[in-house]
C-alpha positions, 0 to 999 in steps of 0.5 A, a space after each residue: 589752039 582754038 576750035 570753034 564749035 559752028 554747025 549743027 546748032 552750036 554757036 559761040 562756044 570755043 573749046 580751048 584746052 581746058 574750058 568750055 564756056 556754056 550757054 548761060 556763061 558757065 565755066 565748066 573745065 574740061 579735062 584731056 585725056 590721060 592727065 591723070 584722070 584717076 589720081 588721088 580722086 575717091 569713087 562717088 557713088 549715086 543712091 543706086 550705087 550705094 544700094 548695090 555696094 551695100 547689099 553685096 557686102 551683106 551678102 559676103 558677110 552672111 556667107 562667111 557667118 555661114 561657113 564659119 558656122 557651119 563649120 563651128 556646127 560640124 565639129 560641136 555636131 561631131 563632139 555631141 553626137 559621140 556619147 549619144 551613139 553609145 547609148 542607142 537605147 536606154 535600159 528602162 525602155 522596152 523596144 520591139 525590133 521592126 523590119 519595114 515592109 514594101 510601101 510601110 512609112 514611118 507614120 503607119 508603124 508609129 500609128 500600129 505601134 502606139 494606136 492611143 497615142 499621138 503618131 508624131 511623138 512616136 515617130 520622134 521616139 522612133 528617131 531618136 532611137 534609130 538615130 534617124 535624121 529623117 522619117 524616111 525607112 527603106 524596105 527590109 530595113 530594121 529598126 527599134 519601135 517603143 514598146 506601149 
């Protein structure tokens, strides 16, 4: 079975099964439908596609060193932590109980607690001893302030 090609500016090229001849003479072959298409043939992939594949395998990398860390994180967190609640306040150290008033931050009872000293130390004294993950105090909270 021959199909010729003629019309809309198309001469002289016949496509018959499996070739097509091209303009300069070319043979390119031509591949029918559901001739196993797919098998045993390997994907090949263009710069773009190379850039894609590889930035997504890094990002499923990272995520799993973050949940594998993460979780590595949670448990020697959890073992760390455990003697250090025991021992809230050392024996040598002297504190004054605080109760935060209206609008008070962690900076302004540093800063009365210790006027000479640097605000941020104290408030890292005042962490510590609180076991504060943060600087942030609620109204009527009480906590433990370093005596100078």
């Amino acid at each position: 079975m021959s199909i010729a090609l003629q019309g809309y500016g198309v001469q002289g090229h016949t496509l018959q099964g499996r070739a097509l001849q091209g303009r300069a003479g070319q043979r390119r072959a031509i591949r029918r439908r559901g001739a196993s298409a797919g098998a045993g043939r390997r994907i090949r992939l263009n710069r773009r596609g190379r850039i894609v594949v590889g930035i997504g395998a890094a990002i499923m990398v990272g995520a799993a060193a973050l949940i594998i860390g993460g979780m590595l994180g949670i448990v020697s967190g959890a073992v760390s932590e455990a003697p250090a609640a025991a021992s809230s306040t050392p024996a040598q150290l002297d504190v004054d109980h605080v109760t935060v008033r209206e609008g008070q931050t962690l900076w302004q009872i540093a800063s009365t607690a210790a006027p000479n000293a640097d605000p941020r130390e104290t408030i890292l004294q005042i962490q510590k001893l609180n076991n504060l993950p943060t600087s942030a105090v609620r109204a009527g909270q009480t906590i433990a302030v370093p005596r100078y």
